[in-house]
C-alpha positions as CSV (number, residue, x, y, z in Angstrom):
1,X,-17.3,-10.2,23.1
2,X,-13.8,-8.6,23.6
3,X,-12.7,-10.3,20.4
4,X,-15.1,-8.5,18.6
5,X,-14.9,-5.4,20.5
6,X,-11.2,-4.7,19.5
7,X,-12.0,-5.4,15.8
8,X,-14.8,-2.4,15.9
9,X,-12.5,-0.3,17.8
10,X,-9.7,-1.0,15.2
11,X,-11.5,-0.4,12.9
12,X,-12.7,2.4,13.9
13,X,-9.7,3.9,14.7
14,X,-8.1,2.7,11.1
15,X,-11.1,4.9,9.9
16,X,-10.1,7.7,12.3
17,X,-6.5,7.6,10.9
18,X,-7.9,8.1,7.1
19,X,-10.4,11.0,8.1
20,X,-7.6,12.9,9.6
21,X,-5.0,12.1,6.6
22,X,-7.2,13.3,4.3
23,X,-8.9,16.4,7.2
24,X,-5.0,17.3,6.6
25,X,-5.4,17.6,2.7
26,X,-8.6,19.7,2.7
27,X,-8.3,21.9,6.2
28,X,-4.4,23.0,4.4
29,X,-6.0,23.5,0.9
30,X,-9.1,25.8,2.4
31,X,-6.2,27.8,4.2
32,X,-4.5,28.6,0.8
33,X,-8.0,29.6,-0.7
34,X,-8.1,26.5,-2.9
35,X,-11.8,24.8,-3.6
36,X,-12.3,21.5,-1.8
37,X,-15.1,20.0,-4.0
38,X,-15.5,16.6,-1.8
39,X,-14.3,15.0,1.1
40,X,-15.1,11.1,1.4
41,X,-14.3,8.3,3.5
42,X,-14.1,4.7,1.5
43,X,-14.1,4.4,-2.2
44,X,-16.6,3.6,-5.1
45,X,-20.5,3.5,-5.1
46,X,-21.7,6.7,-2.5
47,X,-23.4,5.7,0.5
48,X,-24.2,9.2,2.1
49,X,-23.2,12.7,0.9
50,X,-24.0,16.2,2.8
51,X,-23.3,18.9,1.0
52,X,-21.9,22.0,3.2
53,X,-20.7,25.3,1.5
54,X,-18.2,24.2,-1.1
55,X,-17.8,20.8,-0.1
56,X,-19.5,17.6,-0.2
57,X,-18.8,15.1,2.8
58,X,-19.6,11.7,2.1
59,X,-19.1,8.0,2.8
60,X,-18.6,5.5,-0.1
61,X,-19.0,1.6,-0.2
62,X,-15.1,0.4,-0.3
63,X,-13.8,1.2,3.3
64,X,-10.2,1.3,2.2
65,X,-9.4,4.7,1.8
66,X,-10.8,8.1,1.6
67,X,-10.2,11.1,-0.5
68,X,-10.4,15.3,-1.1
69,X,-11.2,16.0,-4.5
70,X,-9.6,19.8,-4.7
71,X,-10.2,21.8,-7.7
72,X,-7.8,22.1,-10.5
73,X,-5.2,20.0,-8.6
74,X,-3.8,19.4,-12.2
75,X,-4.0,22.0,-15.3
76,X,-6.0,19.7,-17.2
77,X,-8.5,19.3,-14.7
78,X,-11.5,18.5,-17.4
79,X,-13.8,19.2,-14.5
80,X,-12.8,22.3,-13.7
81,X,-15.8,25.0,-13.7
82,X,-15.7,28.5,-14.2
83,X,-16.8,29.2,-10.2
84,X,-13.4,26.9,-8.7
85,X,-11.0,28.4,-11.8
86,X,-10.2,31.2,-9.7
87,X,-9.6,29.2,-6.7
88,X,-8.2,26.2,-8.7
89,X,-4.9,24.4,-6.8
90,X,-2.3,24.5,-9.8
91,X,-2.5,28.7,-9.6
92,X,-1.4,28.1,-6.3
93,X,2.9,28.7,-5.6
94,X,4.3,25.4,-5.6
95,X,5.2,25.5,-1.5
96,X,1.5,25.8,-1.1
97,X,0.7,23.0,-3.5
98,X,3.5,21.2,-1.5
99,X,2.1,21.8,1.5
100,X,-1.1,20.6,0.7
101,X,0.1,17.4,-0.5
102,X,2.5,16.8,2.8
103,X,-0.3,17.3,4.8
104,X,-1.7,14.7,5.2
105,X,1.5,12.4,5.3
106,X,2.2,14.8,8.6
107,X,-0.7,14.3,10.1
108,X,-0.2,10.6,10.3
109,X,3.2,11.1,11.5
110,X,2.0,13.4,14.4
111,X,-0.9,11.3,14.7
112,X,1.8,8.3,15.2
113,X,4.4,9.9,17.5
114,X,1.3,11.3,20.0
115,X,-0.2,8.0,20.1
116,X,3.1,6.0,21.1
117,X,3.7,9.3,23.4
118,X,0.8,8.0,25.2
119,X,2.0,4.6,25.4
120,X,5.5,5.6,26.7
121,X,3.9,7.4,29.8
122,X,0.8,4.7,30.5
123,X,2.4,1.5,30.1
124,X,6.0,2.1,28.3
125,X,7.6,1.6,25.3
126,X,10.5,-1.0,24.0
127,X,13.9,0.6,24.6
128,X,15.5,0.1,20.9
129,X,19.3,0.4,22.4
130,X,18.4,-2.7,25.2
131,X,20.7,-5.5,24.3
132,X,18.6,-7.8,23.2
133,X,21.0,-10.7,22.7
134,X,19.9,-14.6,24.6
135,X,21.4,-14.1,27.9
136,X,21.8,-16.9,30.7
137,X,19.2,-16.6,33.8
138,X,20.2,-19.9,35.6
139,X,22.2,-22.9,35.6
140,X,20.4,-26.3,35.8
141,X,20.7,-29.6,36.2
142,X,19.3,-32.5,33.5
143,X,16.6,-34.1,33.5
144,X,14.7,-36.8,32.0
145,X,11.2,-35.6,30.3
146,X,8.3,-37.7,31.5
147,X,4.9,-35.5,29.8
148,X,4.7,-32.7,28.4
149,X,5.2,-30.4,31.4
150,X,6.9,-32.9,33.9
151,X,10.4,-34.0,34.2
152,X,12.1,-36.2,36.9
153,X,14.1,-35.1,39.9
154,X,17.9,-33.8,39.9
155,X,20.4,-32.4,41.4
156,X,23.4,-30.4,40.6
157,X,24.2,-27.6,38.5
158,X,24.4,-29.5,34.8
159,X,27.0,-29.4,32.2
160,X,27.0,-25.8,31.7
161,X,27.5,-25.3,34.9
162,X,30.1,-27.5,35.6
163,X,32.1,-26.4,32.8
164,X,32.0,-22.5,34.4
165,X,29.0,-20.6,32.8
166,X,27.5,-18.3,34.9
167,X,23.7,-16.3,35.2
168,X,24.0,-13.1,33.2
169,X,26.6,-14.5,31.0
170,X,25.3,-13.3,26.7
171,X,25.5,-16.9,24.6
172,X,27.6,-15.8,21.6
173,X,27.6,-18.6,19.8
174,X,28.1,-22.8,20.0
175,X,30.8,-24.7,18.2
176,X,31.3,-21.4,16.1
177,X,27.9,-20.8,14.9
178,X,26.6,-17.7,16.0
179,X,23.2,-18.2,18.0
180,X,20.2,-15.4,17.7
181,X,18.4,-16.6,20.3
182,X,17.8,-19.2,23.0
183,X,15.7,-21.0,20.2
184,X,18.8,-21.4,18.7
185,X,20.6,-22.7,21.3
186,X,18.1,-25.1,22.2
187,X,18.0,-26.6,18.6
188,X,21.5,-27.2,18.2
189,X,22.1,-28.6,21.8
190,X,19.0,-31.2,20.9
191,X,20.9,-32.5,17.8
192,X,24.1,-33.2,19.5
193,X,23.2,-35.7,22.5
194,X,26.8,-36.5,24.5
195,X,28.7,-34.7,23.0
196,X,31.1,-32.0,23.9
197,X,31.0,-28.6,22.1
198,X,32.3,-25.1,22.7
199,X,30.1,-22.5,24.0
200,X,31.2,-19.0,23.5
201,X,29.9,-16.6,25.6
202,X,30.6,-13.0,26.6
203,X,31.1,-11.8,30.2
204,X,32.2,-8.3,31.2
205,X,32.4,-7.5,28.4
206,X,34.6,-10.3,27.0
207,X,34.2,-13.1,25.1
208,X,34.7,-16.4,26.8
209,X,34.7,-20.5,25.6
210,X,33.9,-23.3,27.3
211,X,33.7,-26.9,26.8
212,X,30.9,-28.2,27.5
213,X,30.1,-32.1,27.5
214,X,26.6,-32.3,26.9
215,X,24.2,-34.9,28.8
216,X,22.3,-36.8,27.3
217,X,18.1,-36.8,28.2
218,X,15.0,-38.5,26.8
219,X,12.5,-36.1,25.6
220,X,9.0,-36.1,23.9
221,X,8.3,-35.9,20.6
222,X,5.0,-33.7,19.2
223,X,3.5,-37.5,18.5
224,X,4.2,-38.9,21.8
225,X,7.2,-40.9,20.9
226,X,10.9,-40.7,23.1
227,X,13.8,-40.1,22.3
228,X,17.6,-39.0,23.5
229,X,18.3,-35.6,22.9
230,X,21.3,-33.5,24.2
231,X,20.9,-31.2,27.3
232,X,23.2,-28.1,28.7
233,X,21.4,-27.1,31.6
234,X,21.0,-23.4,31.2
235,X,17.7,-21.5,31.3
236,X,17.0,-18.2,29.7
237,X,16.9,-15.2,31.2
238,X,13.7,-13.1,30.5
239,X,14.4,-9.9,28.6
240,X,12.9,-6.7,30.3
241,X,13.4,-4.2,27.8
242,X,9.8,-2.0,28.5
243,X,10.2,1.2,30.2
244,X,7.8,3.4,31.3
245,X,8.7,7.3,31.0
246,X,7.7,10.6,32.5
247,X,6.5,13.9,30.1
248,X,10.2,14.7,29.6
249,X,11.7,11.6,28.8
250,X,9.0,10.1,27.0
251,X,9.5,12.7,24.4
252,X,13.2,11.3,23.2
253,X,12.5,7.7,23.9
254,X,9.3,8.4,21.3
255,X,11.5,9.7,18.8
256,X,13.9,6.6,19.3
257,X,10.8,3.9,18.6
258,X,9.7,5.6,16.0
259,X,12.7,6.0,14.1
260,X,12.8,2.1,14.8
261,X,9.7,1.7,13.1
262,X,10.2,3.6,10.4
263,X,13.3,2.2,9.6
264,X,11.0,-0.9,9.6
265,X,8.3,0.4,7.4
266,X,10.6,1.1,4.7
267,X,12.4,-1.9,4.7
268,X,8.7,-3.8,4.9
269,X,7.6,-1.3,1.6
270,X,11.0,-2.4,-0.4
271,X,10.5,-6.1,0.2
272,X,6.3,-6.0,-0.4
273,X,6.5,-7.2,-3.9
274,X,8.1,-10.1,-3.1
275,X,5.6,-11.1,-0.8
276,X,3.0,-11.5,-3.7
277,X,3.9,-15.7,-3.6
278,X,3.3,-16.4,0.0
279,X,-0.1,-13.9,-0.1
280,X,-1.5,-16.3,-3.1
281,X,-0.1,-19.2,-1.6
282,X,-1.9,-18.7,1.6
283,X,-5.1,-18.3,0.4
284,X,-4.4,-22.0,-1.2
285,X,-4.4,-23.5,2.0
286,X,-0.4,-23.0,2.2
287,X,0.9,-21.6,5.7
288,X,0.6,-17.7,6.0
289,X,3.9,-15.7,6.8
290,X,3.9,-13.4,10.3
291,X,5.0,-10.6,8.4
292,X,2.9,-11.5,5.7
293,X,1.1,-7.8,4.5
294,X,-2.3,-7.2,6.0
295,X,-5.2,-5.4,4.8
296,X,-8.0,-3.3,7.3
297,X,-9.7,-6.6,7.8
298,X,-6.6,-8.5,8.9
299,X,-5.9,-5.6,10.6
300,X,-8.8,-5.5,12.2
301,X,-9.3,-8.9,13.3
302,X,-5.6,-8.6,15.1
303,X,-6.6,-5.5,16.9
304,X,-9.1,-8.0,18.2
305,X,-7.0,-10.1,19.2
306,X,-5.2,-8.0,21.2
307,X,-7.9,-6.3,22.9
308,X,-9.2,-10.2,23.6
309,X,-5.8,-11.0,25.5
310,X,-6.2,-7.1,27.2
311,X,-2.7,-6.3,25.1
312,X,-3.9,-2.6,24.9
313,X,-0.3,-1.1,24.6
314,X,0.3,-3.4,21.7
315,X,-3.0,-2.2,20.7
316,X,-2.4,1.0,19.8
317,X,1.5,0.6,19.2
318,X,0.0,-1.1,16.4
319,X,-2.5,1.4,15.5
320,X,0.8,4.1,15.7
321,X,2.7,1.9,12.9
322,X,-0.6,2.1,10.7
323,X,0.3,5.7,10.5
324,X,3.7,5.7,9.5
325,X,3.1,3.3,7.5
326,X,0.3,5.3,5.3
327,X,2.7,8.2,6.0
328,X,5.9,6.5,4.5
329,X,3.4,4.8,1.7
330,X,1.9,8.0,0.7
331,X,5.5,9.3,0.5
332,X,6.5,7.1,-2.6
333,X,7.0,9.3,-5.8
334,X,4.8,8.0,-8.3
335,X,1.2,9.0,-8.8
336,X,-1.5,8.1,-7.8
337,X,0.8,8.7,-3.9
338,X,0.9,12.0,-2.4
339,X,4.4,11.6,-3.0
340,X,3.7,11.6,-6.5
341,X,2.4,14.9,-6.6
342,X,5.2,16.3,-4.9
343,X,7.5,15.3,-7.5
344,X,6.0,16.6,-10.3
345,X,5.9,20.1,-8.2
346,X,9.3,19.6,-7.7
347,X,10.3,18.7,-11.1
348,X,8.2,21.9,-12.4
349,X,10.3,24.0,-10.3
350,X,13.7,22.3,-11.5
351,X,12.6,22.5,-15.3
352,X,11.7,26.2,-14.9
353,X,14.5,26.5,-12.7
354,X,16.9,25.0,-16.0
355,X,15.2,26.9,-18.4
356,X,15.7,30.7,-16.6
357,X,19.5,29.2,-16.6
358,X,19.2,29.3,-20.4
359,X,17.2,32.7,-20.8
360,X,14.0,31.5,-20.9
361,X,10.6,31.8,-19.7
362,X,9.2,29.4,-17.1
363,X,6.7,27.0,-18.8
364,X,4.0,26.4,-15.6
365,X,1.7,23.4,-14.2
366,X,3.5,20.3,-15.8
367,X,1.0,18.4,-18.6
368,X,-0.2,15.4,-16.3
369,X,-2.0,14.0,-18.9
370,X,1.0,12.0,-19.6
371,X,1.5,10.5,-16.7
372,X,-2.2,9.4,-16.4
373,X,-0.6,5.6,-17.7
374,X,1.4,5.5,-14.6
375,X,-1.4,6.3,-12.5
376,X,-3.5,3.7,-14.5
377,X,-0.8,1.0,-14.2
378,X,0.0,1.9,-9.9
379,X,-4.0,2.0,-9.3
380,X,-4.5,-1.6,-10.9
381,X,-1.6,-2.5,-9.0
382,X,-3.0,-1.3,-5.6
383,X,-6.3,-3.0,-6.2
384,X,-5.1,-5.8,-7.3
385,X,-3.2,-6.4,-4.2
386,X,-5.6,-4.5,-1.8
387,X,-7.3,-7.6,-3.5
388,X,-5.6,-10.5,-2.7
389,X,-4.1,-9.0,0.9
390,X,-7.9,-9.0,1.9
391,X,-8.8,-12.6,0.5
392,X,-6.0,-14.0,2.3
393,X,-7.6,-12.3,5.6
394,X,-10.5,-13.4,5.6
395,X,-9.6,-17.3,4.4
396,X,-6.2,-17.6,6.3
397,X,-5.8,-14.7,8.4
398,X,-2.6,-13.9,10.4
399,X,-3.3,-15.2,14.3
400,X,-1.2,-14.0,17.1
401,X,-2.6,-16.5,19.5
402,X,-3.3,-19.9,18.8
């Protein structure tokens, strides 16, 4: 029941996020005196319209977007009547044409930062300078695995240990190779059963080798079987890098985690294409990536997840990277994006801009009949991908828990 709970609630909140993006388009057009003609949540067929003064609010069949149709928005609006020419968008100054447009990307950003506010004075947030790096928590002795969660008796401190390695020493790196995590570590010590290797460490602030003579252990494999596998003896130490903040603090400490995850976002955006492969592949049976791209239904299903293991901070954390993300998405400049149509305000303003430079007169609202291929192309594109993203949810969806 909680499983299904936090997919409604995800959902519903992913549909919260698009009303507001797109409440940010219309409410900032009205202001300028521009004529909202519709205001919808979800794409294609309708499924309920209302129409109030100028506007019609409705709900379409697709729930994978919305949209505010706004009058002339283009010069070559073909739809445009003679009751919305007077009020049409391009006759607007291009810094309220801008604004319009940006609207909506800063309501998700707002939308974003107050949401992991929350978080940072509830529960807390990650602290992005923590030093994250494997660190030791204690020194242990070896000993022989005999099931999978009982091991024999011993004593002593083990080969770490002996060789000098301390609690709260940072593993740098074993026979040279540097080591992300305790993962790592553990891999490589497995492999090497007897031997001796150097293990670099850092303490106060120095780095540090030892050499450690590794013991040698019997351990379980996944299909029962035993075999001798190397053993240091350390144990790592776990990494506490949630804080929780007052009003004050929470503010700068918001700012930091979400410069994080915009970082993030962009670099996720840059490497989407190539994660076409693994998206098709998936849906073939093959395993499914963790940062493989996910649409409102996987999504969804993970906010239920969450909610199921009562993971509510990651919950809406979560929920707060969905905005950023539609904000950051929305700001690439190519049409059909938001971003789009702020760079062909922009380059209307450096054209006229050129052309006062050479004595003459400023030309208008750019002709964006010409770019209706690129829209064509990036629309295809989108659905084509909003496609496949939600087949792969729904026959091999991403699971954070078993």
């Amino acid at each position: 029941m909680a499983y299904i709970l936090g997919i409604l609630l995800f959902a519903l909140g992913i549909g919260i996020t698009i009303a507001l993006h797109e409440a940010g388009h219309m409410l900032t057009a009205r202001s300028f005196g521009m004529w909202v003609r519709r205001y919808y949540i979800g794409f294609g067929p309708k499924i309920w319209a209302k129409k109030k003064g100028r506007t019609e609010y409705g709900f379409a069949a697709l729930p994978v977007g919305g949209f505010c149709d706004i009058a002339g928005m283009t010069a070559n609006d073909e739809f445009l009547t003679d009751e919305e020419e007077p009020y049409a968008m391009y006759k607007k100054p291009a810094w309220q044409r801008v604004l319009v447009m940006a609207a909506g990307i800063l309501v998700n950003i707002v939308l974003g930062f107050s949401i992991l506010f929350c978080v940072a004075v509830t529960t807390g947030l990650p602290d992005v300078h923590a030093d994250v790096r494997p660190k030791v928590g204690e020194v242990v002795c070896s000993a022989d695995q005999i099931d999978e969660s009982t091991y024999e008796d011993c004593t002593g401190t083990g080969p770490a240990g002996a060789a000098g390695v301390e609690p709260g020493d940072i593993i740098v790196a074993l026979d040279g190779e540097e080591l992300a995590d305790f993962n790592a570590l553990r891999e490589a010590v497995i492999a090497k059963p007897g031997e001796t290797v150097t293990l670099t460490v850092e303490r106060d602030g120095q780095p540090r080798d030892f050499e450690v003579h590794l013991d040698t252990v019997k351990r379980l494999t996944t299909d029962g079987q035993t075999v001798e596998a190397g053993s240091i003896g350390l144990t790592n130490a776990p990494l506490d890098i949630v804080k929780k903040y007052n009003a004050a603090t929470a503010v700068p400490a918001t700012a930091d985690y979400s410069w994080y995850l915009a970082k993030s976002t962009v670099d996720a955006i840059i490497h989407m294409p190539e994660k076409v492969p693994g998206i098709v592949a998936s849906i073939f049976g093959h395993n499914r990536a963790d940062d493989s791209p996910m649409s409102v239904v996987g999504a969804s299903r993970v906010g239920g997840e969450l909610v199921e293991n009562s993971l509510w901070s990651s919950f809406f954390m979560m929920l707060a990277s969905l905005n950023y993300f539609l904000a950051l998405f929305n700001l690439i400049p190519l049409p059909p994006f938001d971003g789009g149509h702020i760079a062909v305000i922009a380059y209307e303003k450096i054209r006229d801009a050129l052309r006062r430079a050479r004595g003459l007169a400023a030309k208008g609202p750019a002709d964006y009949t010409r770019l209706m291929p690129v829209t064509y192309v990036m629309a295809a594109i989108l659905m084509t991908f909003g496609a496949l993203v939600i087949i792969a949810d729904v026959v091999n969806p991403i699971r954070l828990f078993g």
